[in-house]
C-alpha positions, 0 to 999 in steps of 0.5 A: 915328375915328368918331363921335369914337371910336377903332376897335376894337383890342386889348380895345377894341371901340366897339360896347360903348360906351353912354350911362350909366356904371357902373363902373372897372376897374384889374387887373393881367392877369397879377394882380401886386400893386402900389400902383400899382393902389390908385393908380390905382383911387382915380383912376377912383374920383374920376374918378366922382364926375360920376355921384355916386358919392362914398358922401355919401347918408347916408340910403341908404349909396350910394357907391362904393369899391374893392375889393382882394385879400385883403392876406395878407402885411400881416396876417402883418406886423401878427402876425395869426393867419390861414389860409392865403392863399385860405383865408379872406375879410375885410370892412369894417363901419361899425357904429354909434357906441353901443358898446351897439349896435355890440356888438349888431351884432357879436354878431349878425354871429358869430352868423350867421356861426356858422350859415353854419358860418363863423368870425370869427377876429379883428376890430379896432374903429376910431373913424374920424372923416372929414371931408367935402371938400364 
């Protein structure tokens, strides 16, 4: 060891090592789908809050998550109508209390997405209310 850092072995090599952090990474190298990964990657998430990457600037929205494969299979659980498996994307919007304006924005997400010769097939409104640990 030196510098109080392991020799380069496998897919580690010290020279990559810096100052500043950045980012967790938790896969599976042969892309198996597990909760065990979600575990995990909710354990380096928490692991970052030292650098403040808890999502708790309300003013500029900065934060952190996780982001996961396309949960096909539970969608068909849940008798979603979707496209083939690869054939289609998901997204996670925090839209804003008022109904009058949440419409808006979904109003202008379609129509967007229309320009871009996409389609919003199915969307679900939630009204989640978190509580903050702090």
């Amino acid at each position: 060891m030196k510098n109080g850092r392991p020799e380069a072995q496998g897919l580690y090599n010290p020279g990559n090592e810096h100052d500043s952090c950045g980012i967790g990474f938790v896969a599976h190298i042969k892309g198996n789908k597990s909760h065990e990964i979600i575990r995990r990657g909710l354990e380096v998430l928490a692991n970052m809050d030292h650098r403040g990457a808890t999502g708790s600037d309300a003013k500029t929205g900065d934060g952190a998550g996780i982001l996961i494969q396309v949960p096909h299979d539970f969608f068909i659980h849940l008798e979603i109508k979707v496209p083939e498996s690869g054939q289609y994307g998901t997204g996670l919007l925090f839209l804003p209390k008022s109904k009058r304006e949440s419409d808006l924005c979904i109003s202008i997400l379609k129509e967007k997405c229309e320009e871009e010769q996409l389609e919003v097939f199915f969307y679900k409104r939630c009204s989640c209310r978190f509580k903050s640990t702090r």
